[in-house]
N, C-alpha and C positions, 0 to 999 in steps of 0.2 A: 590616431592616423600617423601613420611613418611617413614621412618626407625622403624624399631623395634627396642628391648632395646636388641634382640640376630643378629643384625648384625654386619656390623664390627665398621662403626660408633657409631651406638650404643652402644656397647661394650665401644668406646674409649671415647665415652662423658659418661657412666655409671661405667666409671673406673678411676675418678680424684683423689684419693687418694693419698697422697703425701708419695708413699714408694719409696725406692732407688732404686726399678726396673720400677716405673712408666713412665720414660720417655722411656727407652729402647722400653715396651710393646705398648707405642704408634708409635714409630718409625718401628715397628716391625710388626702390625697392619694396620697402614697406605700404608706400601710397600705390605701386601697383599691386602690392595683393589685396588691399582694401577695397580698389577700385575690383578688383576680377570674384572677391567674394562679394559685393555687393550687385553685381551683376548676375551670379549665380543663382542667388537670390531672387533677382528682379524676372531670372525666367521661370525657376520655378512656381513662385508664387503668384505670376501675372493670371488675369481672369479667362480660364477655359472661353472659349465662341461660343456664343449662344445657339443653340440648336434649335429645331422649326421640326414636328411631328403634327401628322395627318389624319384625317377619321374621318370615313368617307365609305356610307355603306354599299355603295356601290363597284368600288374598288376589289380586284378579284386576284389580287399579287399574294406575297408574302406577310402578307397582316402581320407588318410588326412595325409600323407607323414612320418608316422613313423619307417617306415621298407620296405621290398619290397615287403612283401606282399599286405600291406595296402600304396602304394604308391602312390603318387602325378600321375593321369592319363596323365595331358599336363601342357603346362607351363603355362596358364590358370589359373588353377586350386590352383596353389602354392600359400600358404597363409604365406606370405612374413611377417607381424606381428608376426607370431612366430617362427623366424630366427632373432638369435642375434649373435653378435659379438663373431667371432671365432669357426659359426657353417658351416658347410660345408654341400651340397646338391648336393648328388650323381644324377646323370644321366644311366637310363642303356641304354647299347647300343645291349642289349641282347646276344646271343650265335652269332652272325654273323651281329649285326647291326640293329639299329632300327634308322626310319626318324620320328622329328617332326616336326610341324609346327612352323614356327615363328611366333613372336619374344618372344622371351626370353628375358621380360622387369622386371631386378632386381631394387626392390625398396624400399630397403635397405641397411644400410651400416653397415660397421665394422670398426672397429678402427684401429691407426697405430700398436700395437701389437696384434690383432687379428682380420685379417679380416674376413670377409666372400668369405669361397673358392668355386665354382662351379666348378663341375668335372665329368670324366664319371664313370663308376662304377669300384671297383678294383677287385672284385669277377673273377676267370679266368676261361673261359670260359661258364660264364657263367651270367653275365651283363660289361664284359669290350670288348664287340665288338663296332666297329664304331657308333658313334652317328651322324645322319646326321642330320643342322636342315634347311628347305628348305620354301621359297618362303616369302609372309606375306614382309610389308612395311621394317621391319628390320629383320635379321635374332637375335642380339643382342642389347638390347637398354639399356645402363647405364645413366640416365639423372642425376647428380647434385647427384649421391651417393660418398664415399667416401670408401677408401680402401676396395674393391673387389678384387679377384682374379679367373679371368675362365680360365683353364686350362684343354685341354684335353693330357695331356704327360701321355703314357703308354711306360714304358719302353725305351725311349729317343725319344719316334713315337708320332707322331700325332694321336688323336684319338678323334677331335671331326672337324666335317666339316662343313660350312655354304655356301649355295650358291642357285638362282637363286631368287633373293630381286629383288623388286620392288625399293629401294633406295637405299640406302648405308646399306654395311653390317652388318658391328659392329659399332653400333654410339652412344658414349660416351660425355657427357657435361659437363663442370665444375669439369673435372677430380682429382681428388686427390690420390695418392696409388691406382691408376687402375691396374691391370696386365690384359693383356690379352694373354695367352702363349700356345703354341704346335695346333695351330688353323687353318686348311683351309679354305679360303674365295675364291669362287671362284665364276664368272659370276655375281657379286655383281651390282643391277643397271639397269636403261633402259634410263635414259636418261643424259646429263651432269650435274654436281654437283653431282653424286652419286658414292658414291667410295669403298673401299673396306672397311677400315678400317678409322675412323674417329673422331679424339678426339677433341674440339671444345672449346673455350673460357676457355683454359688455365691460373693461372696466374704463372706469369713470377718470383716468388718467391720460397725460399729455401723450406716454410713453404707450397707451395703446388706440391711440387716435388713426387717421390715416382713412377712417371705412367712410364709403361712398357711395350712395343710390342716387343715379343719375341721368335724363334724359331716356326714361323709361315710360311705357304706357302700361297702367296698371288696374284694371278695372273686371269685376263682376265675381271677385273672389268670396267666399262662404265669409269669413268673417273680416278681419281688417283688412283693409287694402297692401300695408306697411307697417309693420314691428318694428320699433327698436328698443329693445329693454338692456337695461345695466342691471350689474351685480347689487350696486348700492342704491338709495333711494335718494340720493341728494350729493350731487356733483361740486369736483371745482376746479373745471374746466370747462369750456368750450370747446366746440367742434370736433367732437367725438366720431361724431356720423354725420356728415354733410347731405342730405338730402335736398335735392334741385333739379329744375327742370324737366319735371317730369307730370305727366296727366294722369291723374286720378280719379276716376269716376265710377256710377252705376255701383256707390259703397250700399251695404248691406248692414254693417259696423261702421267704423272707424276707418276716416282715410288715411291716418298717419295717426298711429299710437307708439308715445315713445314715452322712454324716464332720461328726462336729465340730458346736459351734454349736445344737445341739437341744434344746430344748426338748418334750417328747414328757407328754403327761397327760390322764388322765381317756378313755384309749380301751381297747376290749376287744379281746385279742388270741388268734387263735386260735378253734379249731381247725384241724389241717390238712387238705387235701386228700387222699382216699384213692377214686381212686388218684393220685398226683401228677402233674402234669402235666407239668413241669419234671425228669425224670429227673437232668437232673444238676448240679440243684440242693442245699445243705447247710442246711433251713431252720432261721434262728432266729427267737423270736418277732422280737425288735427285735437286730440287728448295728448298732454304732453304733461308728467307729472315732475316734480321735484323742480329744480335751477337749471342756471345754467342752460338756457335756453333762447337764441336768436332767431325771429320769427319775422320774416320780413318780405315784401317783394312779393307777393303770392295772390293768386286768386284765388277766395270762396265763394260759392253759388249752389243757391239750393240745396240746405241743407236742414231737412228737416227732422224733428222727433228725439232727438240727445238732447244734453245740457244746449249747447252750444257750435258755432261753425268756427271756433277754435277759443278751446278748454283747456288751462291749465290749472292743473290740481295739485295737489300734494303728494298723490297717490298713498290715502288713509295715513299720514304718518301726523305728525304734533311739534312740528320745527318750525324755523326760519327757511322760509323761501325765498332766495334772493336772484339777482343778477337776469331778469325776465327783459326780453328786450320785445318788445311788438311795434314793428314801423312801417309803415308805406303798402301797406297789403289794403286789397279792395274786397268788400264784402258785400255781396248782395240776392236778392231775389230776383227771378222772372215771372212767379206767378203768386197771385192774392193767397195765401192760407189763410184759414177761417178755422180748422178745428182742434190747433194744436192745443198742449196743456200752456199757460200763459208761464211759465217758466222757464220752457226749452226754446230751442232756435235764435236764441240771444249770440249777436256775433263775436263779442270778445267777453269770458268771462275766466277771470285771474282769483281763485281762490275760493274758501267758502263751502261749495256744494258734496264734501265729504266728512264722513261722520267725526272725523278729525282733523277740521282744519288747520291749517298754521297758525300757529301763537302768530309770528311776522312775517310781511310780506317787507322784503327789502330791497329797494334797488330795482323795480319797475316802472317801464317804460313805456307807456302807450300811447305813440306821438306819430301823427301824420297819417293818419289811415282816414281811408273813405268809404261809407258804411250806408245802405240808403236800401230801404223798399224791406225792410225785416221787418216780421212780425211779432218781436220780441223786444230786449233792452239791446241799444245798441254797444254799449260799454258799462259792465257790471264787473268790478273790484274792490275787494274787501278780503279782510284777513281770517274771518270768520262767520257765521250767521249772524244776522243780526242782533244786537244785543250782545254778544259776546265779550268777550276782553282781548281779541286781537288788537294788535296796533300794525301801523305803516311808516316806515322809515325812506326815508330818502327816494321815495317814488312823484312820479311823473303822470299826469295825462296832460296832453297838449296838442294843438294842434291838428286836431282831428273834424271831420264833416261827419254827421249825421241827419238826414234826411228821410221823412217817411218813416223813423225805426217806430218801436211798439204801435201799429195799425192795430191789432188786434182787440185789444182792451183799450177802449177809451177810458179818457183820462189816468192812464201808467205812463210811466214815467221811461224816456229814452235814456239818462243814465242814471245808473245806484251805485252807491258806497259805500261801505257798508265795515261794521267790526265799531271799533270805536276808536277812528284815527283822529288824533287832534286837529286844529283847524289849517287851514289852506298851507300856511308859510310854513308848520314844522309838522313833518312826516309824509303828507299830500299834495300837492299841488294840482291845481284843476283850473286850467288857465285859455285862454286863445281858441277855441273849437267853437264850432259851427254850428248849433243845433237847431233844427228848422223841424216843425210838425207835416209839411207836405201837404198833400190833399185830403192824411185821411192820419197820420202818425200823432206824436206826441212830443214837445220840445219841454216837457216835469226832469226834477231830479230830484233823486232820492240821496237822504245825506241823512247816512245810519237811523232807517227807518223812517225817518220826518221827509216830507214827500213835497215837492214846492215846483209851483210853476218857474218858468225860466228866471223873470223877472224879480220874483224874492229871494232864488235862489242867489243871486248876486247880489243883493242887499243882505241876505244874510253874515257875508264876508267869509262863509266857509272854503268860496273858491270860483272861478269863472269871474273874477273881476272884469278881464280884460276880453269879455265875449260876443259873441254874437246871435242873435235869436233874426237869421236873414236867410234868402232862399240864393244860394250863389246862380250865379250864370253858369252853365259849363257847356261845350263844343255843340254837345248834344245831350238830353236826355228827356224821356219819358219814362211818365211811374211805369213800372216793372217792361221795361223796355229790354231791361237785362245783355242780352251779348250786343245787343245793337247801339247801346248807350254809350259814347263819350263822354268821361267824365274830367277831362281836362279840361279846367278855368277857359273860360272865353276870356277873348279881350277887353270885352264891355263889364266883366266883374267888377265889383266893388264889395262884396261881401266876404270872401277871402284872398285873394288876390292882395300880397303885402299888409295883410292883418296878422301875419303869425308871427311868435317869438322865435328868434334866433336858437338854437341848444345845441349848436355845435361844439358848446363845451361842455355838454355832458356825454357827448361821444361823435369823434367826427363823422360816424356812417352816417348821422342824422344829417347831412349838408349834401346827401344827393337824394332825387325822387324817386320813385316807382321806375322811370325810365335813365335812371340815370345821370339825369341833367344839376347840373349843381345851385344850390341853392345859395342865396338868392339870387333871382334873373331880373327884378325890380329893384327899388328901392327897401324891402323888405322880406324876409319868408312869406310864402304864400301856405295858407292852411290846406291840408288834405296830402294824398297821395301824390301831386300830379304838383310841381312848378310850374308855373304859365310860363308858354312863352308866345310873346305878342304877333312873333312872325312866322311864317314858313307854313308850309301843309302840314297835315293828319303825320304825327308821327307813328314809327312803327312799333309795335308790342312787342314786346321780348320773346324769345324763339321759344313758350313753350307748346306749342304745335308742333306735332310731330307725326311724317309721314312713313306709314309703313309701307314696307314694298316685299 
């Protein structure tokens, strides 16, 4: 680039004269062209304004999505090359709701500080009615983009719906910073493999985390309710895919099928579908195979005919399963089953029931949970089949209530253990929980095939030293009373209420409950989901109810 002799360099190479203010004027000089190309700089490269595009079939303008008058007619139509990172594309749902077609296949991305948000419209009354988008192979199809966000939340409501696909509803690949939030998926599907919601070839890395299913209703789909599968079969990391606050019900399969990397809380799971749609389906609430998995905060209910109403597996591999975290979730029944196989509907089972279990289970936690009215085991971990040569390292049960569980079979046992982990203090621990037979259950425990009532079981010193074989007091409950049942400690308890062990040092999430409340509120942890607290009314449940409009 040629300078003139009136720029600034110019100026400093046509100003060499050796006076006693020459050095100054070139130091003086030179800071202003540094300052005027770093400003040059600073406008070129500052971040384009984010842009806002329309789609709105009602709209009768120039369909090329700049407004609403000139809006995007169908999802068709949207010319995805000009949507960049951190622009957002309204949807109306007009004065009372507008249907389109599927799918709505975005194919484009945004970045980690600014994605690209799809949304319905915010105008009130008058493009923020329901947006329904209906039929077509996918209702949603995000292939191999990278931080998106589709959210239909108005006002804490659901406000965009999809349903009656030919496959899976929302089907995302090679997800990265996906959100998909406030969303009904409903009748997703016609035959199996097709699911409601489905995030696919995951990797198992910090550097592809960011994906989210959130505060959705998701119920009556041909096979899972929710996929989420990784590339690899055994993670090492956490919260890959946050899945929360969201209602899952009327499963046919699996409410929540995932490998590895989950983060899964504060959603209600359950009930099933009757009659199932999915014939040859094996439903658990959540199948969650490999590590790497936090499981907490959650409702199960009625969940009949799978393994389990949350199963983690190994998914057929022959490794070390570590870092399983299971805390403060409540599981239970509203109605007597009588003809299940005596195997399945068991509420927490950690290993074991694949033709390749884990050599080891490491780093398992199942502490704090409230489990009552199953007609199965209520807590069943092990490393392998019985008899086998798995071992357990550094795992945990603690803290837990069981009440009412294995009704089914008299005299079976509410918890098994199963592989051949050494005794209590090195690799197991089974300590502080609650187990009460009920009206009609079973307070036996199985400790690698050897079968003992409560009472030997604790003589034997394999573990439950410090337990309790008592019926708590809690706000409210009767047998399978189910949604009507209070299960928070009364005041007049004595039988978990400051009976539990402290384990805030095995991870501090363990020092709050099911609602949040910090632990301890007495003199000591209280066993189960729920810290009492002595005073005040019926606390409120966590927001996952969710009203669509």
């Amino acid at each position: 680039m040629r300078l003139g002799k009136n720029s600034a360099l110019g100026f400093i190479r046509n100003n060499k004269r050796k006076t006693p203010n020459s050095s100054k004027n070139i130091m003086v000089f030179q800071s202003m062209f540094l300052l005027m190309m770093f400003f040059a700089m600073f406008v070129c490269t500052s971040d384009v304004p984010a842009a806002s595009y329309y789609v709105d079939s009602a709209a009768s303008g120039a369909n090329n999505g700049t407004s609403w008058d000139n809006a995007w007619q169908a999802f068709s139509a949207i010319s995805w090359a000009s949507v960049n990172p951190g622009d957002t594309v309204y949807i109306s749902g007009g004065t009372s709701g507008r249907t389109y077609s599927g799918p709505l296949t975005i194919t484009r991305s945004g970045t980690a500080g600014n994605p690209i948000t799809i949304r319905t419209g915010p105008e009130v009354g008058v493009h923020d009615g329901l947006v329904t988008i209906t039929g077509g192979t996918n209702s949603i199809l995000i292939n191999a983009q990278r931080y998106v966000t589709v959210t239909g939340e108005k006002n804490g409501t659901i406000n965009i719906r999809c349903q009656n696909t030919i496959g899976t509803g929302v089907q995302v690949t090679y997800p990265v910073g996906i959100k998909i939030l406030y969303v009904e998926i409903n009748n997703a599907g016609t035959a199996p493999g097709n699911h409601g919601i489905q995030f696919r070839d995951m990797q198992t890395t910090a550097a592809n985390s960011g994906n989210e299913i959130g505060y959705c209703r998701i119920h009556d789909s041909f096979s899972d309710q929710i996929q989420a599968i990784c590339t690899q079969y055994n993670g090492t990391v956490h919260n890959v895919i946050a899945i929360h606050h969201n209602k899952i019900y009327n499963l046919s399969d699996d409410g929540i099928q995932g490998m590895c990397c989950m983060d899964i809380y504060n959603n209600t799971i359950g009930p099933m579908r009757v009659p199932w749609r999915d014939t040859t389906g094996h439903p658990d609430g959540i199948q969650a195979g490999g590590g790497y998995q936090r499981i907490h905060n959650n409702i199960f209910k009625d969940i009949w005919g799978g393994n389990g109403f949350l199963f983690v597996d190994p998914y057929y591999q022959d490794y070390t399963t570590r870092n399983i975290y299971i805390y403060n979730n409540l599981f239970y029944g509203t109605t007597r089953q009588t003809t299940l196989p005596g195997a399945y509907s068991r509420a927490i089972i950690v290993g074991g029931d694949t033709p390749n279990p884990p050599t080891v289970l490491d780093n398992v936690f199942v502490i704090g949970n409230t489990i009552y009215d199953i007609p199965s085991f209520a807590i069943d971990v092990g490393p392998g089949k019985i008899g086998s040569a798995g071992r357990m390292t550094n795992s945990y049960v603690l803290n837990n209530i069981a009440i009412n569980t294995q009704y089914q079979a008299s005299g079976s046992v509410a918890l098994q253990f199963f592989g051949t982990p050494v005794p209590d203090d090195s690799g197991l621990i089974v300590n502080n929980n609650v187990i009460y037979q009920g009206l009609s259950g079973s307070s036996n425990i199985s400790w690698n095939g050897t079968h003992y009532t409560y009472n030997n079981f604790v003589a034997s010193g394999h573990g439950q030293r410090t337990g309790y074989n008592a019926m708590p007091s809690f706000v409210s409950y009767t047998q399978f009373g189910g949604d009507t049942n209070d299960m928070r400690l009364s005041s007049s308890d004595t039988a978990a209420t400051d009976r539990g062990q402290n384990v805030a040092n095995l991870d501090p999430r363990f020092a709050y409950d099911y609602l949040g409340i910090s632990r301890p509120q007495g003199v000591a942890w209280d066993i189960g989901a729920y810290e009492s607290m002595s005073v005040g009314g019926k606390m409120p449940m966590p927001p996952y109810i969710l009203k669509i409009e």
